[in-house]
N, C-alpha and C positions, 0 to 999 in steps of 0.2 A: 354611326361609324364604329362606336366601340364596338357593339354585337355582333359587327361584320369580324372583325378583330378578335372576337371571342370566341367566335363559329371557328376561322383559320385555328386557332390556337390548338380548340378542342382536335381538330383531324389530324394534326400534327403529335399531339398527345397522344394521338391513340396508336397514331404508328410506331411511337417512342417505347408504348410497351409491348408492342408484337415486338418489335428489333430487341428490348431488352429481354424479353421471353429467348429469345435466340441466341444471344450475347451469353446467357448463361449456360447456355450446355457445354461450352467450352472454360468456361472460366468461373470460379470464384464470385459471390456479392460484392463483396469488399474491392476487387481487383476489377469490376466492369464499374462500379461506380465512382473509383479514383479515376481511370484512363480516363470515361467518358467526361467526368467533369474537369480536369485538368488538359483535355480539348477546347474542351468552350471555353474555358477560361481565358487559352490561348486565342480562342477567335476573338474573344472581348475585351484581350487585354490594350486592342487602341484607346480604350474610352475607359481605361484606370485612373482615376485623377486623384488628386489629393480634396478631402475637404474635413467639414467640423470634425472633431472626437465623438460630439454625442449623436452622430448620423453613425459611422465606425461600430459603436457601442452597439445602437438596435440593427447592424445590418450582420455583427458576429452572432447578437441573440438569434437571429432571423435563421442563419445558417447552423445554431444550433439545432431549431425547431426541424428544418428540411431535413440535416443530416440525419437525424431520430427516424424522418416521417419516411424516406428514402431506404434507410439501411433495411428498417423493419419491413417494407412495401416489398425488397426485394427478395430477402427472405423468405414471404408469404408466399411469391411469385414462384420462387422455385422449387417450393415444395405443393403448391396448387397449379392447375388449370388458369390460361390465362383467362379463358368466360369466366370463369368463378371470381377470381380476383379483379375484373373487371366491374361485375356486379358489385362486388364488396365497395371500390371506387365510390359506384355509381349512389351510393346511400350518404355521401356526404353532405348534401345539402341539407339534409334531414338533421345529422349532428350540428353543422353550423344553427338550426333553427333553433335545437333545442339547449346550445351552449346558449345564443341569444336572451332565452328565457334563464336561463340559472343567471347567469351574468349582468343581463342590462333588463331584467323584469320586463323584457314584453311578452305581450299578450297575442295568441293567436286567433285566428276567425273558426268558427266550424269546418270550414274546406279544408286549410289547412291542418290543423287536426285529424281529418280524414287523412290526406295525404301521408303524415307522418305513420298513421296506424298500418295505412296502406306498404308503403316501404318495410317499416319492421318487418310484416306479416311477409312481404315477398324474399327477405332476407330468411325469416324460421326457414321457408320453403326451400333457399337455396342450398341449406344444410341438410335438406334432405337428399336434392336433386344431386348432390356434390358428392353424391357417396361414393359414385365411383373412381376418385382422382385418384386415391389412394386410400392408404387405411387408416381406421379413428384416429392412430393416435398422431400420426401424419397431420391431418387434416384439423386435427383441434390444435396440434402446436402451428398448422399455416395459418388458421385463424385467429389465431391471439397474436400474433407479429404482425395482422392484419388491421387487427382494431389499435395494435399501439400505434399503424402508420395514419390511422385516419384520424384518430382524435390529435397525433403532431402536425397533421397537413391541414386539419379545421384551425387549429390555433396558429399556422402560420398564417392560413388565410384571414383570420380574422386580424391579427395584425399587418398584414399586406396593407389593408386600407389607413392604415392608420400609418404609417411611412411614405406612401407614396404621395402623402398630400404636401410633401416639404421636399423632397427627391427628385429627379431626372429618372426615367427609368432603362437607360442605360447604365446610370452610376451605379443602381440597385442592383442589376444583375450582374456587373462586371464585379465588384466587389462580394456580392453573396458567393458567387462562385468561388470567387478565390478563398473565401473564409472556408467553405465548404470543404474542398481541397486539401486545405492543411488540416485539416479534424480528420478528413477520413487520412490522411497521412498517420497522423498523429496513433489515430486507433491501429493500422495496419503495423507500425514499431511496437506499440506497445501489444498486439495482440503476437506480435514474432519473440518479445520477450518473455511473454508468457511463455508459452511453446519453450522455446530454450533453457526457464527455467526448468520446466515439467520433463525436459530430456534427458536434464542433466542428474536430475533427481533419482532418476531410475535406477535398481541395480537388478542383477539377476540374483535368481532367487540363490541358495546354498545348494548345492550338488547333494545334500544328504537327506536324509529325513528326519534330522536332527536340527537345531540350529547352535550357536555357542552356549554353551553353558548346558547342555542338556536339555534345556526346553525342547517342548513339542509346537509345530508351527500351529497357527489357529486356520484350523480346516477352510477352505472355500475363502477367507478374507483377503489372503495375498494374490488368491488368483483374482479376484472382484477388481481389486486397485488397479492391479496391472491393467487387465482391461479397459477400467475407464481411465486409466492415464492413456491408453491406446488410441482411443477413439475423440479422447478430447483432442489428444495430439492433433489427430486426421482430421478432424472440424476445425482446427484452428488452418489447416495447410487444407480445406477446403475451400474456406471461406479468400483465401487469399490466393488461391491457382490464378494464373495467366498463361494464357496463349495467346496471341495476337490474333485476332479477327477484325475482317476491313466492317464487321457489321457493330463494333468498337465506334469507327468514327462515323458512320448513320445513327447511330446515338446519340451523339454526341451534336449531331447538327440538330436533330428532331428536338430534342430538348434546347439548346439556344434559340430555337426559331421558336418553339413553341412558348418558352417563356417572355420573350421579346415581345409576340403580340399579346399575351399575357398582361405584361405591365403597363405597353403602349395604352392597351383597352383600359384599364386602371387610371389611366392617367388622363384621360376622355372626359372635359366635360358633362358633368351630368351622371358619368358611370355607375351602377351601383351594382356591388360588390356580389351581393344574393342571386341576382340575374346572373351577373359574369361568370359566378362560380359553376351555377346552375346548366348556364352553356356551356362551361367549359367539359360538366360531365359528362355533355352527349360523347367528351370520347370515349365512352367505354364500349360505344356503338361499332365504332372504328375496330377497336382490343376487340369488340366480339366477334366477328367477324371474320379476323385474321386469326384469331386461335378456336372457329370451324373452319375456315377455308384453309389455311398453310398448314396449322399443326394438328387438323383432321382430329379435334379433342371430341370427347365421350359425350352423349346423353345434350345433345344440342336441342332440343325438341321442346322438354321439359326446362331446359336453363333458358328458352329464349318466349317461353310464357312468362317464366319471374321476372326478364327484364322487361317485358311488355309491362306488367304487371309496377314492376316499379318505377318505370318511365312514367306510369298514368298518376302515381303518388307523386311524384318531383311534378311535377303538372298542376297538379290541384296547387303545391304548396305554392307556383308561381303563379297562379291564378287568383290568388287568395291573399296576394301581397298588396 
């Protein structure tokens, strides 16, 4: 029963990043994953209840881990291809294997090993295949907010299991959310106080070519600051734009559904955690699919050998368990 639960989760996952691929052409990171998660919150808030402190304690940890693995995923999202950042997804179970090993000193088989070599290898490849999303420097700041999201989303999942075995998994998401929520609150004031400090700061330059006192301005420096006070500005009131879009609350349900059977399967006799992940990542099958079919993205020929290619690594490594 849980796999059937991890199968639903994963198709539902993957529709959550085509719609949040779409969410963002009109709005802000920060501003599609406040609304969306202060939706669900609202669908979940029947089943708020009061309990321990130290449940409270690891479920704020929890939602620090998500809001890191989330802010940065969306990031990456909007400045890559959603195949590309799909694939990226799709090498998590390969992290979880290899934090396993730093962490709790196990030991893998020969297949496994392959598999692991295999994913790397199909990852170099997508860096090649990805050249056309944008440009270098594009593309290596989308990748690096990529690996910050995947090694917070390995170590959330790795303590997933380890909460869920004393939790209800309604009380787990009703409250992750809500923790969730007030963080990204929390960042969206204090990223508008930045911003207002950085406006207030500014002045125009002196009308003359002189400044007080006789000094000579230092060539090209004032224009430099201005500028990046200019564009920090604009990234701070990029990252937070909103417009309302009803593909807002399709987010917002795809992710409560999806984490719902998420946890349910978690919560399953028996469950284990490396499989559920494992299935979970067939959504990036879903994500790929919808960004060649809806958003008609570049070079799909070449990116859907790498995901062949990596699916057959995530394969060995569960073959090998």
């Amino acid at each position: 029963m849980w796999t059937v639960l991890a199968v639903f989760s994963a198709i539902l996952l993957g529709l959550y990043d085509a719609a949040k691929k779409q969410a963002l052409k009109k709005n802000g990171v920060l501003a599609v994953l406040l609304v969306a998660t202060a939706l669900s919150t609202l669908f979940l808030a029947p089943f708020l209840r009061l309990g321990p402190g130290e449940d409270h304690l690891k479920l704020a940890f929890k939602a620090v881990l998500v809001t890191a693995s989330w802010i940065s995923g969306m990031v990456g999202l909007k400045l890559l291809s959603l195949t590309t950042v799909s694939m990226l997804k799709g090498s998590r179970p390969v992290f979880v294997v290899l934090f396993s090993i730093l962490l709790f000193g196990e030991t893998l088989s020969w297949m496994q090993w392959a598999g692991v070599v295999i994913v790397l290898a199909s990852l170099y490849m997508l860096g090649r295949t990805s050249r056309g999303d944008a440009t270098v420097e594009v593309r290596k700041v989308g990748f690096i907010w990529m690996g910050v999201s995947i090694i917070t989303g390995v170590a959330s999942a790795l303590f997933d299991k380890h909460i869920m075995q004393g939790m209800e998994p309604l009380f787990v998401q009703s409250w992750t959310n809500l923790y969730i929520t007030v963080l990204l609150g929390l960042c969206i004031c204090v990223m508008w106080l930045i911003r207002r400090r950085q406006t207030a700061s500014e002045r125009p330059c002196p009308p003359s070519d002189t400044l007080e006192g006789g000094a000579q301005p230092q060539a090209g420096r004032d224009e430099r600051s201005e500028v990046f006070q200019r564009q920090s500005a604009g990234g701070w009131k990029e990252q937070t734009k909103f417009s309302w879009d009803w593909t807002l609350l399709l987010v917002a349900v795809l992710i409560t559904g999806a984490d719902a059977l998420y946890f349910f399967a978690l919560k399953q006799p028996g469950a284990l955690l490396s499989v559920v992940s494992v299935i979970r990542r067939a959504s990036v099958i879903v994500a790929f699919l919808c960004g060649a079919i809806f958003f008609k993205e570049g070079n799909i020929r070449a990116k859907a050998l790498n995901l062949l290619l990596m699916a057959s690594g995530v394969v060995l490594l569960l073959l090998g368990n």
